[in-house]
Wavefront OBJ file of the C-alpha trace (Angstrom):
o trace
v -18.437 17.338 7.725
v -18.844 18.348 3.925
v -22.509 16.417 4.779
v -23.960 19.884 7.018
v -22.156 22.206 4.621
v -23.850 20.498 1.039
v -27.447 19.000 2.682
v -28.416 20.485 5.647
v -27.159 23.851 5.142
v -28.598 24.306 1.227
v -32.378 22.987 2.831
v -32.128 25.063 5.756
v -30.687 28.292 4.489
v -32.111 28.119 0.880
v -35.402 26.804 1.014
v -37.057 26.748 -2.161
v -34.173 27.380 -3.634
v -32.790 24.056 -2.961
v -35.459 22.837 -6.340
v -32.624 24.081 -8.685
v -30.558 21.572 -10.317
v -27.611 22.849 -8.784
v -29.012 21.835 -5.254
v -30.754 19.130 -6.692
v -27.081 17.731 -7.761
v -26.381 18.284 -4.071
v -28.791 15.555 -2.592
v -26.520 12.752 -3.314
v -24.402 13.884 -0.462
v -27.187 12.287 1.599
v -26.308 9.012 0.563
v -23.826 6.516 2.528
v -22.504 5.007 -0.571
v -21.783 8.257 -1.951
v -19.802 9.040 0.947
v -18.053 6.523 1.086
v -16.821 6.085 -2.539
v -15.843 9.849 -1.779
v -13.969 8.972 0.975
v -12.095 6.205 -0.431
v -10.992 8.501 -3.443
v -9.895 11.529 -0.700
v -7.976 9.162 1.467
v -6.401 7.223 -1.719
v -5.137 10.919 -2.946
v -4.019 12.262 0.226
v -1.660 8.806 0.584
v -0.346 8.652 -2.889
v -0.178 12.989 -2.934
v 1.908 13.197 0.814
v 3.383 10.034 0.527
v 6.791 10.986 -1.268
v 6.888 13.866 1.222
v 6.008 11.571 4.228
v 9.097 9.045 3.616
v 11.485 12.049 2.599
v 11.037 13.268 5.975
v 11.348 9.584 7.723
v 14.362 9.191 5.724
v 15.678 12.481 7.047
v 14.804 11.972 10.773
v 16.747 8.802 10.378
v 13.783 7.031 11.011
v 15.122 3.459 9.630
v 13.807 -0.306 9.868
v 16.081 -2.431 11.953
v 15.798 -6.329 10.784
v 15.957 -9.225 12.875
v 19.305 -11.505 12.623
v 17.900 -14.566 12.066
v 15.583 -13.649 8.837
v 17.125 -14.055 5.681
v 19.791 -12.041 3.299
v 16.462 -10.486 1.453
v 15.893 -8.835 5.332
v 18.490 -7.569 5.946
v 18.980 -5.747 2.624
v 16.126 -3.648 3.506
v 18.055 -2.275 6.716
v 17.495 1.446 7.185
v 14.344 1.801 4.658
v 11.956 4.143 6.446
v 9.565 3.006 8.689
v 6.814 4.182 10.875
v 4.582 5.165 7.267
v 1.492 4.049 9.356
v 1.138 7.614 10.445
v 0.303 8.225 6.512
v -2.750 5.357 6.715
v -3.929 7.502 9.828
v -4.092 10.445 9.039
v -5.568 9.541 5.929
v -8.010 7.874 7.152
v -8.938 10.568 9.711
v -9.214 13.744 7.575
v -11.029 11.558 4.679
v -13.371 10.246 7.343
v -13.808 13.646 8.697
v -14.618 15.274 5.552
v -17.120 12.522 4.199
v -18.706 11.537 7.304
v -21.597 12.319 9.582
v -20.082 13.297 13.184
v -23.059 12.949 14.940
v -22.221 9.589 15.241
v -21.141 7.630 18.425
v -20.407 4.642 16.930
v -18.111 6.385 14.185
v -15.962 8.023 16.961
v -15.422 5.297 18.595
v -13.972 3.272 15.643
v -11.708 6.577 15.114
v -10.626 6.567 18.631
v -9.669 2.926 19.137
v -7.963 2.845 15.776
v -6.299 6.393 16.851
v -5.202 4.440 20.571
v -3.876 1.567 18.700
v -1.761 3.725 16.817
v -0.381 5.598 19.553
v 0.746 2.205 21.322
v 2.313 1.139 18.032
v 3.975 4.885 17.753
v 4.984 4.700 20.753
v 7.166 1.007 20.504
v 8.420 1.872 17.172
v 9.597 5.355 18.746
v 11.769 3.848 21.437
v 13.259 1.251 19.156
v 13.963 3.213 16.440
v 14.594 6.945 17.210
v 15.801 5.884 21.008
v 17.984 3.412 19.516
v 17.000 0.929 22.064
v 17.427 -3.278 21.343
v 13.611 -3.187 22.176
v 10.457 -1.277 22.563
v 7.549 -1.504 24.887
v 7.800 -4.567 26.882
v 4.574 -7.010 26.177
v 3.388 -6.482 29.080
v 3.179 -2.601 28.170
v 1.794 -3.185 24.786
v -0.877 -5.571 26.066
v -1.592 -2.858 29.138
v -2.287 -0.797 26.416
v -4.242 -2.350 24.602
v -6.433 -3.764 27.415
v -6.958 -0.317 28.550
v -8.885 0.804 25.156
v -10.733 -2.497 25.043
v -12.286 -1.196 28.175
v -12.777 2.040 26.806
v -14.321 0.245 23.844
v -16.673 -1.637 26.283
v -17.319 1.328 28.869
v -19.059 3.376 25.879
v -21.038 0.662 24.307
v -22.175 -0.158 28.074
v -22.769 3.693 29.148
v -23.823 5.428 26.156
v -24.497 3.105 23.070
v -27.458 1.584 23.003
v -25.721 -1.629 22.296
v -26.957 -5.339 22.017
v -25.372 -7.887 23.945
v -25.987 -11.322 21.615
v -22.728 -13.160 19.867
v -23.557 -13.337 16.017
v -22.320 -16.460 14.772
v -22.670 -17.369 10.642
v -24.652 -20.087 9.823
v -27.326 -19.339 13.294
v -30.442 -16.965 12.238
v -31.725 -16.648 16.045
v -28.293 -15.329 16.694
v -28.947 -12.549 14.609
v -31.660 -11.497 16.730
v -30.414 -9.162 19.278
v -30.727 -9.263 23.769
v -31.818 -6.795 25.974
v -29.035 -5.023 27.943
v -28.070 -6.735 30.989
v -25.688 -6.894 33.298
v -24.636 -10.382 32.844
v -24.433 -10.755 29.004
v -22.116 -7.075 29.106
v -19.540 -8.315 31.932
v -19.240 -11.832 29.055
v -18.985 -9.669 25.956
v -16.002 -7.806 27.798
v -13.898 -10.673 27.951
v -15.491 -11.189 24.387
v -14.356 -7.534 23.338
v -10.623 -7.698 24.652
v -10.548 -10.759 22.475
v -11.244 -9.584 19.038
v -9.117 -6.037 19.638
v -6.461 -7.632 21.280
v -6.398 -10.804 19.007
v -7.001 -8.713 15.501
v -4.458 -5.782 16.081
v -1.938 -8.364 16.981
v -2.589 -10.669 14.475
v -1.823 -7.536 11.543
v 1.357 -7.029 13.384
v 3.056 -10.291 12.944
v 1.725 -10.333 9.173
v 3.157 -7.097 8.781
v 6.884 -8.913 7.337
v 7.006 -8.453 3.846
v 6.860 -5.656 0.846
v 3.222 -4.987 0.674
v 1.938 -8.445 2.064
v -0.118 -6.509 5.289
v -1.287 -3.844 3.158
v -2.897 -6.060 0.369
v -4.625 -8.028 3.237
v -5.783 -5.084 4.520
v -7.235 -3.792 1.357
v -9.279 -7.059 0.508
v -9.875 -7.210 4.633
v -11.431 -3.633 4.247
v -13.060 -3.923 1.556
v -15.212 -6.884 2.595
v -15.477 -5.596 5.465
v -17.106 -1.873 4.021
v -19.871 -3.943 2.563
v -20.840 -5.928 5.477
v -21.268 -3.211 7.213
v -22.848 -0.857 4.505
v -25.749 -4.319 4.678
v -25.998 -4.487 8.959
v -26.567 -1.058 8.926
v -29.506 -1.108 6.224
v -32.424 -2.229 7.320
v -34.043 -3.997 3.708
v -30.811 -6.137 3.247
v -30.035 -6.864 7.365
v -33.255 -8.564 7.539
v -33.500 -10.253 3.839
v -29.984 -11.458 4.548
v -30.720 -12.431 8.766
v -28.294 -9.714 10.041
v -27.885 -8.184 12.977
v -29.421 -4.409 12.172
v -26.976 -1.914 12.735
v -28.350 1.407 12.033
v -25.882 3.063 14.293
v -23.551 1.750 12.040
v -23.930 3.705 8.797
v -21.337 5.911 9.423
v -18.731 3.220 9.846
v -19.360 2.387 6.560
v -17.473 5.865 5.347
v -14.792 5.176 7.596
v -13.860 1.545 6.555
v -13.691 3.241 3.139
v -11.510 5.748 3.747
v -9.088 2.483 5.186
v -9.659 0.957 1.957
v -8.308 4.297 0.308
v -5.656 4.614 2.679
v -4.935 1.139 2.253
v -4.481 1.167 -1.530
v -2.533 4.629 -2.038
v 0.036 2.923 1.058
v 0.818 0.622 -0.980
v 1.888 2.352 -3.748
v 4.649 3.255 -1.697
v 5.040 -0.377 0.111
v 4.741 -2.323 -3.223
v 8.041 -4.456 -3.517
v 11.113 -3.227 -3.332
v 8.851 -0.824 -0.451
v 10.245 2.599 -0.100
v 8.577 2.694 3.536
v 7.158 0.023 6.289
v 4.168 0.858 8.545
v 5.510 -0.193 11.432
v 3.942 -0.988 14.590
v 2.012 2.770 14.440
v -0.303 1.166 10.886
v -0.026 -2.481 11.974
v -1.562 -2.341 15.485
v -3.942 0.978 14.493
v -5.271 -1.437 11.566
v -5.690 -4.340 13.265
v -8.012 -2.347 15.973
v -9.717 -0.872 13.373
v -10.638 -3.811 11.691
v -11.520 -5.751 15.432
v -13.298 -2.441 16.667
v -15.731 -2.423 13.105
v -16.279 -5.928 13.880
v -17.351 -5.800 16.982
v -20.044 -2.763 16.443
v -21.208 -4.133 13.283
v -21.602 -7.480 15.348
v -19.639 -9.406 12.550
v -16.837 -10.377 15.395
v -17.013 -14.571 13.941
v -17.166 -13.062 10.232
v -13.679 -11.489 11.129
v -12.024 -15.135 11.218
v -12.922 -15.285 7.415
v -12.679 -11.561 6.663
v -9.021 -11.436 7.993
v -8.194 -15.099 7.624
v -4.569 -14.518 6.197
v -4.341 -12.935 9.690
v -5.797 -15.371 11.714
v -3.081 -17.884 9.791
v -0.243 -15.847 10.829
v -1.377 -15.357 14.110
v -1.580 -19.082 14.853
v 1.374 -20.133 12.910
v 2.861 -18.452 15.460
v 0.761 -19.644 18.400
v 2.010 -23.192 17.136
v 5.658 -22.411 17.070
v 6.061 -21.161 20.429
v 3.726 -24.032 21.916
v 5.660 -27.025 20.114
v 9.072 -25.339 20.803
v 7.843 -25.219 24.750
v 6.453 -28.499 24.510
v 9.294 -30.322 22.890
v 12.130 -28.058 25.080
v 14.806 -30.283 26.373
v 15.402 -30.322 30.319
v 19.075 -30.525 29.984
v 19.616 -28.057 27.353
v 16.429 -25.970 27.584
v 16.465 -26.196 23.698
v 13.224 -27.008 21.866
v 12.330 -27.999 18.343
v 11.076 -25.547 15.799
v 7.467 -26.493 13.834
v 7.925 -24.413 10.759
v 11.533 -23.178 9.755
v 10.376 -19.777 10.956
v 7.824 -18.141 12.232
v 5.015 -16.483 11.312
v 4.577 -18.376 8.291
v 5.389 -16.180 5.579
v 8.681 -16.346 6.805
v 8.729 -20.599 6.780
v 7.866 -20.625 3.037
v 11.069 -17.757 2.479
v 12.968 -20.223 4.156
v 11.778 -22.867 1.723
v 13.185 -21.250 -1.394
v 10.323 -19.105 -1.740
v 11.008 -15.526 -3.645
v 9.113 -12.552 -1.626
v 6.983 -11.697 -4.313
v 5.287 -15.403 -4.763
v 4.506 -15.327 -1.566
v 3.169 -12.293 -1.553
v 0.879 -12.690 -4.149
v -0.217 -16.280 -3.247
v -1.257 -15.012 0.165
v -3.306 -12.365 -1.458
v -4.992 -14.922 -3.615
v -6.087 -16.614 -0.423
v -7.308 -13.497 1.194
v -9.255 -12.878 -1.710
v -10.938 -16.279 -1.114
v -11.459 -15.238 2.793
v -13.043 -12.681 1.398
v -15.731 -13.849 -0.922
v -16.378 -16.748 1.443
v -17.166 -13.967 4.408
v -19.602 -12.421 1.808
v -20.893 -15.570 0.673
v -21.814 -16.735 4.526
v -24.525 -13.740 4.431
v -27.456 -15.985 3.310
v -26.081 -19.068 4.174
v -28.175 -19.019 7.271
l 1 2 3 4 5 6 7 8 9 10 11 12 13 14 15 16 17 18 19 20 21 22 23 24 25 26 27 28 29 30 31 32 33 34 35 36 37 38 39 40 41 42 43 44 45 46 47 48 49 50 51 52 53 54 55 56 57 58 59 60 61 62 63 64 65 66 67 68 69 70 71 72 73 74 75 76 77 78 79 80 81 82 83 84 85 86 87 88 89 90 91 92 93 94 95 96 97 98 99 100 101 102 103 104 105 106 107 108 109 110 111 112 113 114 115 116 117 118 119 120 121 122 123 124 125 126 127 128 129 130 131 132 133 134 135 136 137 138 139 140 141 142 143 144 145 146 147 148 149 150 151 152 153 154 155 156 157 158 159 160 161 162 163 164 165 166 167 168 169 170 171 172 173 174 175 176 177 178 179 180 181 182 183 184 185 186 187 188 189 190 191 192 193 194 195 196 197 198 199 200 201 202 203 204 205 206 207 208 209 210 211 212 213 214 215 216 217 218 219 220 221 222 223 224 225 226 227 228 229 230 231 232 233 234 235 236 237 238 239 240 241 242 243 244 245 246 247 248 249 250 251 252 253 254 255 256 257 258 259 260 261 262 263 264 265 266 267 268 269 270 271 272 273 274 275 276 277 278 279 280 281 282 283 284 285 286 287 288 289 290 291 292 293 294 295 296 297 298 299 300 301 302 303 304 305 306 307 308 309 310 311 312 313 314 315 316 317 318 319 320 321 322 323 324 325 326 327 328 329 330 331 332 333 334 335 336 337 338 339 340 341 342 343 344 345 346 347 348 349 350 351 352 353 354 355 356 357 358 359 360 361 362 363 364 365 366 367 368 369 370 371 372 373 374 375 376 377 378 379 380 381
């Protein structure tokens, strides 16, 4: 918004008097990467400014994290510690994006609307188990509804309005870079392709989300890879010297995957062990659909595997567990055997003797690695 007020409105109402240094100062407003360091400062500030006042009024609401039974003692002694902070990320995220960002762009709203409809599912579970005092939330069947429903969405306005190419990226294949005509075909494929990534991705950041400040830190190395792949898809000069899909829709996206890196950081100033205040389903599932929903219009969807790979781990740690404890079930006793000592797997190495804070910081250390290798695959084409 601040974009109309500080470029277009000093060269259309000012005229020559836009030479002045003063205007001249102005120009830089112009640039993407000024934006988006801009937004990543605004959305860091808002978080750490509102934050105390945020979890004072959680805490007051009786808005409290219930803990599993079977997790261990270090669980449960974070009973009642606010939760549902996610709506802190969000709106963080949607007044810095607001403020730095172009809104002329399609592609932009969209990203702001899935992670928005994410959030409200997430909201919405955490609201019935937690301030409805109910055992459970939304049923998966409910949750996955849901989150089929904006998939579609996702899909209906790349198909009807976007001028949106159909091709599947992959790292490591130049021609796949190069992007298809629209047709009818390759758009009813990438749907199936689309539900995958946003239902897969928001998911995934939900079961990581199980320990003080492990999600967060993941997201802020996730985000911040992911702000520079698409700052280079959605430049022309680097998306062909580096083989990219070209993106130029996508510029704005670029603001708004910095403002989740702001977000991000000034969360977990707050979530940083011992956390004062969880996400909860409401950041979890809006980040994960943020991060899947950039993907997919920056047409980095096989880059997210590295980008998010601490994700993708936890996902399938889990994946594994229920599969061998199905596969190995007893007839008699219907009892199966358990893969890791608990799933996901930031839970198995707690189990091992593992202190919360090592694991924390280990898994960081390999999403920093995701991360540099996702950069690294750009010219390793």
């Amino acid at each position: 918004m601040l974009y109309y007020f500080l470029y277009q409105f000093i060269y259309q109402t000012y005229g020559r008097a836009s030479e002045s240094y003063f205007f001249k100062g102005l120009n830089v407003i112009q640039y993407v990467t000024f934006r988006t360091a801009w937004a990543t400062i605004t959305a860091l500030l808002i978080s750490l400014l509102l934050g105390g006042k945020v979890i004072r009024k959680l805490a007051a609401l009786n808005i409290g994290q219930e803990i599993r039974e079977e997790l261990s003692w270090e669980h449960h002694a974070k009973k009642g510690t606010p939760t549902m902070g996610g709506v802190l990320i969000l709106g963080s995220v949607f007044l810095s994006t607001i403020l730095w960002a172009r809104i002329d762009s399609l592609y932009l709203w969209l990203a702001l609307g899935a992670t928005t409809a994410f959030g409200i599912i997430g909201f919405w579970d955490d609201y019935i188990k937690i301030v409805k005092k109910r055992s459970l939330g939304l049923t998966g069947r409910q949750k996955i509804l849901g989150q089929l429903i904006t998939a579609l969405v996702v899909w209906g306005c790349l198909f009807l309005v976007a001028n949106y190419p159909w091709n599947i990226s992959i790292p490591f294949f130049k021609a796949t870079a190069l992007p298809d005509g629209v047709t009818y075909v390759g758009a009813i494929v990438y749907l199936f392709f689309i539900i995958f990534v946003l239902l897969g991705s928001s998911n995934a950041v939900n079961l990581t989300d199980g320990m003080d400040g492990l999600a967060t830190s993941v997201t802020f190395i996730a985000m911040s890879a992911l702000t520079a792949l698409t700052y280079v898809a959605s430049d022309r000069r680097w998306a062909e010297y580096l083989d990219i899909t070209h993106k130029p829709e996508a510029a704005e996206l670029t603001v708004f995957c910095g403002a989740m890196v702001g977000a991000s950081l000034g969360f977990l100033w707050y979530n940083a062990p011992p956390a004062e205040v969880f996400m909860g389903d409401v950041g979890s599932l809006a980040i994960g659909g943020a991060l899947g929903t950039v993907a997919i219009l920056t047409k980095q969807e096989f880059l997210l595997v590295f980008i998010g790979g601490i994700f993708i781990i936890e996902a399938v740690s889990v994946m594994i567990q229920v599969g061998y404890y199905k596969f190995t079930k007893n007839p008699k006793t219907g009892i199966g055997r358990r893969f890791f000592l608990q799933a996901p797997l930031h839970h198995h190495f707690q189990f091992l003797g593992w202190k919360e804070p090592k694991i924390v910081f280990r898994f960081v250390i390999i999403a920093i690695l995701f991360a540099l290798l996702s950069l690294s695959t750009l010219k390793l084409r």
